[in-house]
Each structure stands twice: as C-alpha cells, then as structure tokens.
C-alpha positions as CSV (number, residue, x, y, z in Angstrom):
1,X,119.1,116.3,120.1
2,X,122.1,117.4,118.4
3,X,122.5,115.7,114.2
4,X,125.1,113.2,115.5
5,X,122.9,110.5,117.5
6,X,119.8,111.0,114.4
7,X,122.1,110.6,111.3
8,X,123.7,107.3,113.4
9,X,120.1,106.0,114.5
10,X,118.8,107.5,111.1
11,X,121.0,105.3,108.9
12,X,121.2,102.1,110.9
13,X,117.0,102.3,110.6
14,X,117.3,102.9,106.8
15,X,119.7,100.0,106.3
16,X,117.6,97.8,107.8
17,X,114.0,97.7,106.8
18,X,114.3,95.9,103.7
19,X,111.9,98.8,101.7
20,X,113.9,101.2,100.8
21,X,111.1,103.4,100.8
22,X,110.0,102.6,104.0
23,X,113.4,102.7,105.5
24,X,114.2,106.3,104.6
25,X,110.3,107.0,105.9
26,X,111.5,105.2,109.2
27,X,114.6,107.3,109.1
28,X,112.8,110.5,109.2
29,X,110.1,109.5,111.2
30,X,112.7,108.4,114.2
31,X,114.0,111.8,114.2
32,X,110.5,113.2,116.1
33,X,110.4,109.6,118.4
34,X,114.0,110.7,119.5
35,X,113.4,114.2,119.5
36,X,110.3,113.2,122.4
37,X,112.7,112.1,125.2
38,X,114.4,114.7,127.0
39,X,118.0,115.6,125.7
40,X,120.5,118.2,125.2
41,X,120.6,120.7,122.3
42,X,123.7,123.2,121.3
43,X,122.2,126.7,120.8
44,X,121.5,128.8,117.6
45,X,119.8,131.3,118.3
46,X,122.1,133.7,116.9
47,X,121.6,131.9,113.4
48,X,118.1,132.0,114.1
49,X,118.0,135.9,114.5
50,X,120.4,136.6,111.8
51,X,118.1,134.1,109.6
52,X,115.4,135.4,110.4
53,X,116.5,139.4,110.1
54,X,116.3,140.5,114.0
55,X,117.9,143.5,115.5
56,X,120.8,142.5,117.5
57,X,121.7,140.0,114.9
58,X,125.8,139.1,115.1
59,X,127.3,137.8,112.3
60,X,130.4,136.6,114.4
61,X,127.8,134.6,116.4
62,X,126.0,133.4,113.7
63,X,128.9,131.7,112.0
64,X,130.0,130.0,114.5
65,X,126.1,129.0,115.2
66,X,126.5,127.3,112.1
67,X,130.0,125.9,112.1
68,X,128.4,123.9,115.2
69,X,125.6,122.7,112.7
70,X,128.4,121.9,110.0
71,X,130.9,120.0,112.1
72,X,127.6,118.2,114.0
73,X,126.7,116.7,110.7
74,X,130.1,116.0,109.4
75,X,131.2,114.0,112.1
76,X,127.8,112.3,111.5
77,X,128.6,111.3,108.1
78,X,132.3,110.7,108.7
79,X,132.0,108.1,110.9
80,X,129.7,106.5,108.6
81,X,132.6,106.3,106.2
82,X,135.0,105.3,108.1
83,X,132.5,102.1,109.3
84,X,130.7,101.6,106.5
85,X,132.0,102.9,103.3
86,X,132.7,99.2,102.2
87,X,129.2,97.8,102.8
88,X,127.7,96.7,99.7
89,X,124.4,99.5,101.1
90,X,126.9,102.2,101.8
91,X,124.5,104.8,99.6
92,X,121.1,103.2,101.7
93,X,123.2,104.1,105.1
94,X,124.4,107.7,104.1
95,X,120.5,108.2,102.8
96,X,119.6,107.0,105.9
97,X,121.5,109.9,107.9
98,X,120.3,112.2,105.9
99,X,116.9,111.5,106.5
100,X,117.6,111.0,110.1
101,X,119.0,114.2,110.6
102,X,116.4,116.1,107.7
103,X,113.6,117.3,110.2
104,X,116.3,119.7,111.7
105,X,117.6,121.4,108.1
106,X,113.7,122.1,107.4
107,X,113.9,123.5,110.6
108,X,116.4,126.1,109.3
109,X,114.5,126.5,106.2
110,X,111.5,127.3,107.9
111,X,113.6,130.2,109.7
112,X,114.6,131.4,106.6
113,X,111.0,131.3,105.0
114,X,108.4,131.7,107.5
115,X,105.5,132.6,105.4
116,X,106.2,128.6,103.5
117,X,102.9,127.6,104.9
118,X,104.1,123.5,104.6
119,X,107.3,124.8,106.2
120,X,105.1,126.3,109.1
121,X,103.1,123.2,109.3
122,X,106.5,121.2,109.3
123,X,107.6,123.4,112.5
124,X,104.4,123.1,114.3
125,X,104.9,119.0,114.1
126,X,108.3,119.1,115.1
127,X,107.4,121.3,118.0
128,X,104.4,119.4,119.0
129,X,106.8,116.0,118.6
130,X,109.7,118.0,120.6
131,X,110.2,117.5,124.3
132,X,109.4,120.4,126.5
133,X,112.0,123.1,126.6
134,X,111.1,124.3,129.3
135,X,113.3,122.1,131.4
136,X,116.3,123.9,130.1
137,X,119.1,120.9,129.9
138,X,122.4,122.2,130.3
139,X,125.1,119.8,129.5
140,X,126.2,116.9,130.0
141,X,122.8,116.5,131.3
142,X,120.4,115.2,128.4
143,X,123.2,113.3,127.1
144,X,122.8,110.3,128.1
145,X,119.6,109.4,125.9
146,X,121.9,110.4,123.1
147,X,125.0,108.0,124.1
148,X,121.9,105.8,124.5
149,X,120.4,106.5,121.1
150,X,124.1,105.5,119.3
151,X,124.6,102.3,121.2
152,X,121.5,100.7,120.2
153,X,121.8,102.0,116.5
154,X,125.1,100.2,116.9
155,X,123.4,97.0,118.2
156,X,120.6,97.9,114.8
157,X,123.8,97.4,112.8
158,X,124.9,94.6,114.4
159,X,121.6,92.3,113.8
C-alpha cells in the first residue's frame, strides 16, 4: 500500500483511542492489517539495489525511486495540515501518520542494514503480515482497498 492511505488511516486511529500510548501502537499496528488485503504498490527496486550495493545499480533510477517515497509521504502529511492543523490534537494526528506509515521507513532501513538482526526480524513480520505478491497488481487495480482505506479513516474522523 503506498504511505498515503496509512499516514491518513494511521492518524485518524491515533487521534482517536483516548491512550495516547495505545493510539500510536494502534497506528502502527494498522499498517500490517492494511498491508494484508490486496493493493497496489509503486516500485523501488532500483533504491533497493542501489541501497543495498547491487551491480546494475542506477543512480538516475534510484532518485526518482525515492522522490516517489518523498512526495507519497508529503502529500500524506500535507493534507493533514491543510484539515487539521487547527485541531486542538494536531501533534497526536501528525504522530499518528507517522506511525501509520513507520513499518515501511524500517523497511528501508532494513535495506540499508541487513545484518540489524531486529531489523531482519522487523522484515520477516512485515512480510509474513504482507499480502502475497505474487499476484502482481498493476494499477489502478489494488486501488480501490486504498480509496477504501481513506474514506473510512475520514468517517474515523468524523465520529
């Protein structure tokens, strides 16, 4: 699931449980329940290999592997600003994305330091938690669990 649809679930989770303790937990947990259902994924697997050191590595390829990742998570947290940034919880809701959308960026960190063996244990989780990839999902199909994902963290909001 691309960062959009967890740092929106991820924050309207956090927000709500009244713990915020147990809100961020919820917020990071929800990131491998939506990461179960089948969806659609942008590719970076020329970051990976350039991460990770691999012949063939591009570093045209790469960057804009991780532009993806960058403008993904910024148009996460901006349209959290532009909703929210008056709400008296404003800090719970952006903590909330980030939580919702953490799984992935240890992801990346595990790419960078495979021999981290809680890293490696991480991966092997999120894996495990991850729907099969073997039905490659080209888009648009797959997206509609995520369109699905962001209207009911909108209705989350809403209560």
């Amino acid at each position: 699931m691309i960062l959009f649809p967890h740092i929106i679930f991820g924050s309207a989770l956090g927000s709500k449980l009244q713990n915020p303790i147990g809100g961020l937990g919820g917020a990071m947990l929800s990131h491998y329940f939506l990461d179960s259902f089948k969806h659609w994924d942008y590719s970076i697997e020329n970051l990976k290999k350039f991460v990770k050191n691999e012949k063939n590595k591009n570093l045209k390829s790469a960057a804009i592997d991780f532009l993806k990742i960058i403008l993904d998570l910024s148009l996460g947290f901006l349209a959290l600003s532009l909703f929210f940034k008056n709400d008296p919880q404003f800090f719970l809701i952006l903590l909330g994305g980030f939580f919702g959308a953490l799984p992935d960026g240890l992801q990346v960190l595990h790419f960078t330091f495979p021999d981290n063996k809680v890293l490696a244990v991480h991966q092997e989780f999120h894996d495990f938690m991850h729907f099969s990839k073997k039905e490659k999902l080209i888009f648009p199909n797959g997206i509609l669990s995520e369109i699905a994902v962001i209207l009911i963290a909108i209705l989350l909001f809403r209560l």
